[in-house]
C-alpha positions in Angstrom: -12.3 5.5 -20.5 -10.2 8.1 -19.5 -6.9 7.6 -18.4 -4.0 8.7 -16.6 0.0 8.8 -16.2 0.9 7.4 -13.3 1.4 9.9 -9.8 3.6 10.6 -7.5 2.5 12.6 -3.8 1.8 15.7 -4.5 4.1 18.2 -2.8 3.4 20.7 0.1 5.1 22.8 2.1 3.1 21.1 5.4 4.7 17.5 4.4 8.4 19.1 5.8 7.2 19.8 8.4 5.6 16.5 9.1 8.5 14.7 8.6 10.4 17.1 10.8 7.5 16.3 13.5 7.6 12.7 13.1 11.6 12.7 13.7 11.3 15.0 16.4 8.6 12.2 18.2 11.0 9.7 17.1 13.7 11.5 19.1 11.3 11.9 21.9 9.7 8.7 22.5 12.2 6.4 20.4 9.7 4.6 18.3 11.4 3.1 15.9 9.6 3.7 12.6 8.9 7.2 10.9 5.3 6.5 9.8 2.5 3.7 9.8 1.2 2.1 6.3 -1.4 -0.5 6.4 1.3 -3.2 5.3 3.4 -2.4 8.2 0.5 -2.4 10.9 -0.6 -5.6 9.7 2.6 -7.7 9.9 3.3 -5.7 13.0 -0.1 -7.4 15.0 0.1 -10.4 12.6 4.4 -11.2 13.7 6.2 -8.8 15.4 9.4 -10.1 14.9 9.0 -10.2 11.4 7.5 -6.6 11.3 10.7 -5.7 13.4 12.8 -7.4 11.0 11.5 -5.8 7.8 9.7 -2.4 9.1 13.1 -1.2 11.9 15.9 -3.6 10.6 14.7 -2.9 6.9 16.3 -6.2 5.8 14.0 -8.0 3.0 15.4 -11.0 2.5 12.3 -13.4 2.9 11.4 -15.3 -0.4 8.3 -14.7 -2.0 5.8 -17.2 -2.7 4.2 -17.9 -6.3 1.1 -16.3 -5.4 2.1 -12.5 -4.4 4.7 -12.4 -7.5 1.8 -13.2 -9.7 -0.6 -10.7 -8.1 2.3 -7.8 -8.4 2.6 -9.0 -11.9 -1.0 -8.3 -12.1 -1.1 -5.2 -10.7 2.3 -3.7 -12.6 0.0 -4.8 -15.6 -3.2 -2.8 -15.0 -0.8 0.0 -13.7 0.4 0.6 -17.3 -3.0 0.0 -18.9 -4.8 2.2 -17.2 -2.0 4.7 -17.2 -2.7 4.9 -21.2 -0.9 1.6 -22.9 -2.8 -1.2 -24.9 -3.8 -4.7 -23.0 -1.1 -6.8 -24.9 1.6 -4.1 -23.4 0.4 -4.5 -20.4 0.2 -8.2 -19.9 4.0 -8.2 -21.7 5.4 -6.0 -19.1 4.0 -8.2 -16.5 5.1 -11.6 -17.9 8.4 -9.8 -18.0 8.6 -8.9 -14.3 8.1 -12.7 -13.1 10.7 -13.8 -15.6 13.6 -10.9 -14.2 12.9 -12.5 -10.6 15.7 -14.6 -9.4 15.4 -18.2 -7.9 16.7 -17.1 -4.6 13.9 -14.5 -4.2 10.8 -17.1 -4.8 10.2 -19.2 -1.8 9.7 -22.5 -3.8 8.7 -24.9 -1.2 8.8 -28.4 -1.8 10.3 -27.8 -5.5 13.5 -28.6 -4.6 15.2 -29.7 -8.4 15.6 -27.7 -11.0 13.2 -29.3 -12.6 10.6 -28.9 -10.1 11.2 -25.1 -9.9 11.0 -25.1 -13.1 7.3 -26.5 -13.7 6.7 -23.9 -10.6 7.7 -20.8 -12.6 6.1 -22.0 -15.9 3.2 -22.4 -13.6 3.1 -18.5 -12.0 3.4 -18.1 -15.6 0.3 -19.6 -16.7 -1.7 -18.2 -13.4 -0.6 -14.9 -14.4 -1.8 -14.9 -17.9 -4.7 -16.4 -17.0 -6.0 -13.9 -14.4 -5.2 -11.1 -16.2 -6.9 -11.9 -19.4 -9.7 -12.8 -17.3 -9.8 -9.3 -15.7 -8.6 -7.4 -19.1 -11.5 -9.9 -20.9 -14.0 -6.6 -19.9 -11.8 -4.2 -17.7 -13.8 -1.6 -15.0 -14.3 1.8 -16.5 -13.1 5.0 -14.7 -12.0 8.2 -14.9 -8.5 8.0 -13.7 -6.8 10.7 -11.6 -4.2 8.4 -10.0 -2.7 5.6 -11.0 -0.4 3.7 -8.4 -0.6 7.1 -6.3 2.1 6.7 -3.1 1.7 9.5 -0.9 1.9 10.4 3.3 -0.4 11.6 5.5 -0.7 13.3 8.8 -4.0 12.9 10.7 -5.4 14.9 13.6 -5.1 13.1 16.8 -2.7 10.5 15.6 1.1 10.2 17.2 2.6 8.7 13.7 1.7 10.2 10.0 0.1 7.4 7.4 1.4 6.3 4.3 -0.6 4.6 1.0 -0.6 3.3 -2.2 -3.6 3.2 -3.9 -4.1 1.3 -7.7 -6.0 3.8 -8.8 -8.0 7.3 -7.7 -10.8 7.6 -9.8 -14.1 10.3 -9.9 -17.0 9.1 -8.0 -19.7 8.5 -9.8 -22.2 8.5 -6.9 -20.9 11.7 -6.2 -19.7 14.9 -7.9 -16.9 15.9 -7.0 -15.7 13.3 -5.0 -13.1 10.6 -5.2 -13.2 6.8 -5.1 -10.2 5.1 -4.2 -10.0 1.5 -6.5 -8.0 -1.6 -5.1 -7.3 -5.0 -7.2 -6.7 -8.3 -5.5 -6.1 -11.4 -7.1 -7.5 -14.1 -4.7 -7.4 -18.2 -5.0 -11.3 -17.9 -3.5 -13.7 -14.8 -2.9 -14.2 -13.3 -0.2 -16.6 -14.9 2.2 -17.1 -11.3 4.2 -17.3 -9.5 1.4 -17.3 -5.5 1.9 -17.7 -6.4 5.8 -14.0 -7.5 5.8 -11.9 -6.2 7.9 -8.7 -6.1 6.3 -10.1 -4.1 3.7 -12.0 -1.9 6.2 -8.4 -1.1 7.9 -6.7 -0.5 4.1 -9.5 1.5 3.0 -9.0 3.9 6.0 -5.3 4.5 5.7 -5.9 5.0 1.7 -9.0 7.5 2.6 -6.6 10.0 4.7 -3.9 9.6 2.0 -6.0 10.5 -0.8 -8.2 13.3 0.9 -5.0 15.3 2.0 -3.5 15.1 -1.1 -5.8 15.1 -3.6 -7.4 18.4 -1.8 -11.5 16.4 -2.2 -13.4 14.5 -0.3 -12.8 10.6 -0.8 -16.7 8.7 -0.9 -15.5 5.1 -1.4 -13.2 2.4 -1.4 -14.1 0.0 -4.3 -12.4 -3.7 -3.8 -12.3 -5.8 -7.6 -11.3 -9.7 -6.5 -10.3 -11.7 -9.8 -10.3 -15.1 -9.2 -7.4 -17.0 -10.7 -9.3 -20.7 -11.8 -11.6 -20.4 -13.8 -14.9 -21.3 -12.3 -16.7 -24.2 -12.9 -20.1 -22.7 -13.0 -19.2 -20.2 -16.0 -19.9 -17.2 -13.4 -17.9 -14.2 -13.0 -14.0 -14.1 -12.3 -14.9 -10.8 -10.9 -16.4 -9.5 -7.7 -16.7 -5.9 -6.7 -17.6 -5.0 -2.7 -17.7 -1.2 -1.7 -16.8 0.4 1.4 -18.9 3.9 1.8 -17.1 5.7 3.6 -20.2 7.9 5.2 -21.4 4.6 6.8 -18.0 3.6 8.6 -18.2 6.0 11.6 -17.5 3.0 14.4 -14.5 2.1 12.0 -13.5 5.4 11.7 -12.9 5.3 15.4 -11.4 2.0 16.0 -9.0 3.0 13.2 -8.1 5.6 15.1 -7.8 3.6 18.6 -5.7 1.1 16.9 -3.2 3.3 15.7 -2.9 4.5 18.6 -2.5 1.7 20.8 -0.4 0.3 18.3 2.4 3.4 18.8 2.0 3.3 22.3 2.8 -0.5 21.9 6.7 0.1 20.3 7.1 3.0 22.2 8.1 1.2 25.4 11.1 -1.5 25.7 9.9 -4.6 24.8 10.6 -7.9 23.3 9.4 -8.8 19.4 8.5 -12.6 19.5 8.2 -15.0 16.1 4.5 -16.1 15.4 5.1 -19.8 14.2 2.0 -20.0 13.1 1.9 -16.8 10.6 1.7 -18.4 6.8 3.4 -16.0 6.0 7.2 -15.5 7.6 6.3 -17.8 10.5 9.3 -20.5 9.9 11.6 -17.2 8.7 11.1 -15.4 11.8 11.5 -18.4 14.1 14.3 -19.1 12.6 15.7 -15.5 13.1 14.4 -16.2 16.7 16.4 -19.1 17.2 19.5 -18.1 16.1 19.5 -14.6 17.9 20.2 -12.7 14.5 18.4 -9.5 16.0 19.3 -9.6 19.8 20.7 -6.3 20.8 
């Protein structure tokens, strides 16, 4: 398996200019945000108060749950091994990023003693270890390009450049000179949708223009690995793999597009960003914020 350091975006002269674009349409139409990612335009139709909060305000002070430290943990892991380092270096650097964490930043919910918080951090603990040995047990091969690759595009047609992170940018092997674009999730339950999912459809897109413009090649597919954290009963797989082809996407390609667009038309104009109660999410944060007026103008 071939590996790779980890990436940064590759630099051009035509990203200056972007920028200088996207500031000038800033100026122009007062948006309040310099580019989309698919992070932002998700918590932006999911809570817009919340988006507002973290995405214009850029204050990050909601607490984590359990569950998203142990899938960065995950991911910080299988950035270093497939950026060259052994399994066991891997795993150690990722039981050491839940550990740095502080209280304040985990939402704990019902754990309220110490002792409760406690069992809940041995617990991310344990589901971290476990899911990553279970991935690491027989880890996907690739030739790696990118590893964690961060980078901005601007795309024909939309108001707003794009920004990505992809896990990894791998050779195609379905195609020759073409990339795949790899993305791990670590899930309580599979996905019931599968490849058909929109949420990944929507990710894959913004990672396709990312990757394509900077990479200079033309990107095939976007390969989704779920590893499921319990261990099922049945003795089959932790591991599911979907894939997105991206030459049989063309109605997504264009509702991608529509979205984006509606979406910047949407913060363009004066308006009022409301709490979503019922988000899982930030719902009782951004109610909260709501309540108490913390971002009236």
């Amino acid at each position: 398996m071939a590996r790779a350091t980890p990436q940064t975006a590759i630099s051009k002269p035509s990203l200056d200019r972007w920028k200088k674009e996207a500031e000038q349409a800033l100026e122009k139409q007062k948006l309040p945000i310099k580019y989309w990612s698919h992070s932002s335009l998700m918590a932006f139709l999911r809570n817009p108060l919340a988006w507002y909060k973290r995405y214009v305000e850029k204050i990050y002070d909601t607490p984590r749950n359990p569950s998203s430290i142990v899938g960065s943990a995950a991911h910080l892991a299988l950035q270093h091994f497939y950026g060259g380092i052994a399994k066991d270096g891997g795993i150690e650097l990722g039981l050491e990023y839940i550990r740095k964490i502080p209280d304040f930043e985990i939402n704990f919910g019902k754990a309220k003693s110490k002792a409760a918080q406690k069992a809940l951090r041995a617990k991310m603990e344990s589901d971290y270890l476990r899911v990553i040995n279970f991935y690491l047990a027989k880890p996907p091969k690739h030739n790696v390009l990118g590893v964690e690759f961060s980078a901005m595009a601007k795309v024909e047609g939309l108001p707003l450049p794009i920004k990505a992170v992809s896990d990894l940018v791998v050779e195609s092997r379905v195609e020759p000179g073409s990339l795949d674009i790899i993305d791990h999730k670590f899930v309580e339950s599979f996905s019931k949708d599968k490849a058909g999912k929109t949420l990944f459809v929507m990710q894959a897109l913004f990672n396709y223009y990312v990757v394509r413009e900077n990479f200079g090649k033309p990107v095939r597919r976007f390969i989704v690995y779920e590893c499921k954290k319990s261990r099922n009963k049945d003795g089959s797989a932790q591991l599911k793999r979907y894939v997105i082809d991206f030459n049989k996407i063309d109605e997504e390609f264009k509702l991608f597009h529509r979205l984006l667009r509606d979406a910047t038309q949407e913060i363009s104009r004066p308006r009022l960003y409301l709490p979503n109660p019922s988000d899982m999410f930030e719902g009782e944060n951004s109610f909260d914020v709501y309540r108490l007026g913390l971002l009236d103008g």
